[in-house]
C-alpha positions, -999 to 999 in steps of 0.1 A, spaced: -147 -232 -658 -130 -197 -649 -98 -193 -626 -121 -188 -595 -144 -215 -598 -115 -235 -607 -96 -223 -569 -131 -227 -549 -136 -264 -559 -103 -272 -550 -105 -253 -518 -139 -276 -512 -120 -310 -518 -85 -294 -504 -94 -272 -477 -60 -278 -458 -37 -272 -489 -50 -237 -489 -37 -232 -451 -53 -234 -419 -91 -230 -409 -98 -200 -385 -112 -225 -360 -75 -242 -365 -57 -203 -364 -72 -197 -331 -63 -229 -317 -30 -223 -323 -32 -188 -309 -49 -201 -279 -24 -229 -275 6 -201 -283 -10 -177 -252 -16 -206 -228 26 -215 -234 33 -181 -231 13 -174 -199 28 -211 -190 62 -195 -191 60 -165 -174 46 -180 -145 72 -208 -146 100 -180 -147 81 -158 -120 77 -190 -95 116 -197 -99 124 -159 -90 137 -151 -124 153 -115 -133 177 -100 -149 192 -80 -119 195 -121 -107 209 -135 -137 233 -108 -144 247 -110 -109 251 -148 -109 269 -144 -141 296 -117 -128 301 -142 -99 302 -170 -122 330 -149 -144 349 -140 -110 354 -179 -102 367 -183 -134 390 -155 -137 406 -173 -101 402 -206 -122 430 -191 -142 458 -204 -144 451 -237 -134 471 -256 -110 469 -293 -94 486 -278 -60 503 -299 -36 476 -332 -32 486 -336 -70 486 -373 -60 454 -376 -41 434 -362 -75 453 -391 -95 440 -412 -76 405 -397 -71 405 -401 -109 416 -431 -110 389 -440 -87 362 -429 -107 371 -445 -138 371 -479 -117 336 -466 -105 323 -465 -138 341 -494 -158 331 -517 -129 296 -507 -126 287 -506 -160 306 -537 -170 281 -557 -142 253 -535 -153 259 -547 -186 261 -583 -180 230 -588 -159 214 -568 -190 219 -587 -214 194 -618 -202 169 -593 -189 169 -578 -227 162 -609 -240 133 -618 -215 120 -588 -224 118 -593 -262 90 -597 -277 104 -620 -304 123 -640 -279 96 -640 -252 57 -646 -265 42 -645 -229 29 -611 -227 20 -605 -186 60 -620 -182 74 -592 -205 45 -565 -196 56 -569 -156 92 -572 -163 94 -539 -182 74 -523 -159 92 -536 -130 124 -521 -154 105 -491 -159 103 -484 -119 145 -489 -117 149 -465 -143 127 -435 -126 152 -434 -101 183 -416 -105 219 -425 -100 225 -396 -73 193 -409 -54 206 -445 -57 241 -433 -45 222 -419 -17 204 -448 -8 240 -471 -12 261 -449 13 236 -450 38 234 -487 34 274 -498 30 288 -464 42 306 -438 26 336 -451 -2 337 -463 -39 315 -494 -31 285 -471 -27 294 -457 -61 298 -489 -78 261 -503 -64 246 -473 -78 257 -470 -112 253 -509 -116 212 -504 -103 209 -472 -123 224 -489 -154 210 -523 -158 169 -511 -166 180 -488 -191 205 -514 -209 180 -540 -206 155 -518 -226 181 -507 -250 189 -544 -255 154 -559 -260 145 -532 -283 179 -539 -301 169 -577 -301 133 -571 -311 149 -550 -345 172 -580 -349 168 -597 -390 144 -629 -384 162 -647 -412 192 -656 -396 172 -671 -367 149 -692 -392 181 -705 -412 193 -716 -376 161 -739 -370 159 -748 -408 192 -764 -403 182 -784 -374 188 -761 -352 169 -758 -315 154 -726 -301 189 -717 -278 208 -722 -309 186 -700 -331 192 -669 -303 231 -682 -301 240 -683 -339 209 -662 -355 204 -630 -332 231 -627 -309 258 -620 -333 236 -591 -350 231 -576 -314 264 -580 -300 284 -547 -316 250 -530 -305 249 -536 -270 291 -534 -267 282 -498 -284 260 -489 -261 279 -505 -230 309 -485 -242 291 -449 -242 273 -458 -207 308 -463 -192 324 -429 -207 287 -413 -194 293 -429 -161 329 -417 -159 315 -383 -158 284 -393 -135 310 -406 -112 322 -374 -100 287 -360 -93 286 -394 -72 315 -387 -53 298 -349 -41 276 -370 -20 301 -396 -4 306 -418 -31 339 -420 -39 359 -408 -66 367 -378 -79 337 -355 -68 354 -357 -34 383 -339 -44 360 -315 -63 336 -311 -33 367 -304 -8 384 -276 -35 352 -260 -39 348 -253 -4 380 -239 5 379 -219 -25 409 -237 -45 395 -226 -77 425 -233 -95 427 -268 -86 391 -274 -95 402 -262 -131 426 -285 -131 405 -313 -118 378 -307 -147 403 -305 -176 414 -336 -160 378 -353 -164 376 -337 -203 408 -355 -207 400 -388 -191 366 -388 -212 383 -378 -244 405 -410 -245 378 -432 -231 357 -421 -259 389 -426 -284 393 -462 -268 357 -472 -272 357 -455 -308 381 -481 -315 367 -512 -300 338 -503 -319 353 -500 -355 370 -533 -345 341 -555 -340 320 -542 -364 343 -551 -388 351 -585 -372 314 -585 -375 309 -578 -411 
């Protein structure tokens, strides 16, 4: 059998190691052209240009040449304590957040939990909390308890809890059976078996994942506090419109701070259990 003989029967048993079919190439294109049409429209809807985009960029490079050098001005004290504020936003509502998680994980587990219309409405019920965003919940809390920290708290904690409780049941649901069955081999009952067998493996997980939710939320907090929620965003929001551009730098080197030694702290606690753990 010649060279080409030999390359057509392959290309008959192998047709896709030889590249893509012309019915597959012009899928492709048409797929490419209907993104690309896609796009343009998207960016002609939204007003794009360049005349636009260049001017909001030498407006944007004008606020941050007055940004320079930055200063916390004479309420020095009034951003410590905005800051200060939003950490306690964030620890606080994450910390309940986390703790009414952690049963909703596991009644959401499909190892822990076998009855599947429980776990099936649950999630979905979870699923409904998490389509709803922390600034809409924030919203919803100030005009409910009025404007202050408390409104902050509320909606971090709702925001939070669905999206822990997923992470923890799908944490739970990766979780090594063995342990569990050693549990019950022993004697052990079905409390036990979650107690001794899967909690232990889950725990540096969900303290992981609690610890990054409450250095995200220390930065969600001052987004809260734009709308009346307390915290630092206030003292943003009332810089920003009297034009105090200088404090506002100093306020958001102050957040980069805050978060850098949050995420050194929870770094730390991290490393720590995990080797308690192992």
């Amino acid at each position: 059998m010649n060279a080409r003989a030999n390359v057509a029967m392959w290309r008959e048993r192998m047709p896709a190691a030889f590249g893509p079919s012309p019915a597959t190439r012009a899928l492709r294109a048409a797929g490419l052209a209907l993104f690309l049409a896609w796009l343009a429209g998207a960016l002609w809807w939204f007003g794009f240009s360049p005349q636009r985009l260049w001017n909001g960029l030498s407006g944007l490079g004008t606020i941050i040449v007055l940004m320079v050098p930055p200063s916390p001005g004479e309420l020095w004290v009034e951003i410590l304590k905005g800051m200060a504020e939003s950490v306690a936003m964030a620890f606080l509502g994450t910390f309940l957040a986390a703790l009414v998680a952690i049963p909703l994980g596991f009644l959401g587990a499909r190892n822990i939990v076998t009855a599947t219309l429980w776990r099936f409405s649950l999630r979905r019920v979870l699923d409904g909390f998490r389509g709803v965003d922390q600034l809409i919940w924030a919203l919803a809390y100030v005009r409910a308890v009025g404007l202050g920290p408390l409104a902050g708290v509320l909606a971090i904690f709702t925001a939070d809890i669905a999206v822990l409780a997923k992470l923890y049941a799908e944490a739970i649901e990766n979780a090594e059976k063995k342990q569990a069955e050693g549990v019950v081999a022993a004697g052990g009952g079905r409390l036990s078996a979650i107690r001794f067998g899967i909690l232990p493996q889950v725990a540096p997980v969900m303290l992981a994942q609690a610890l990054y939710f409450f250095e995200s939320n220390t930065r969600s907090a001052a987004i809260l506090g734009v709308v009346g929620a307390g915290g630092i965003g206030l003292q943003i929001a009332e810089r920003i419109r009297v034009r105090h551009w200088d404090e506002v730098a100093f306020i958001i080197i102050l957040m980069i701070a805050t978060v850098a030694v949050i995420d050194w702290i929870s770094g730390r606690i991290r490393r720590r259990l995990i080797g308690a753990q192992g």
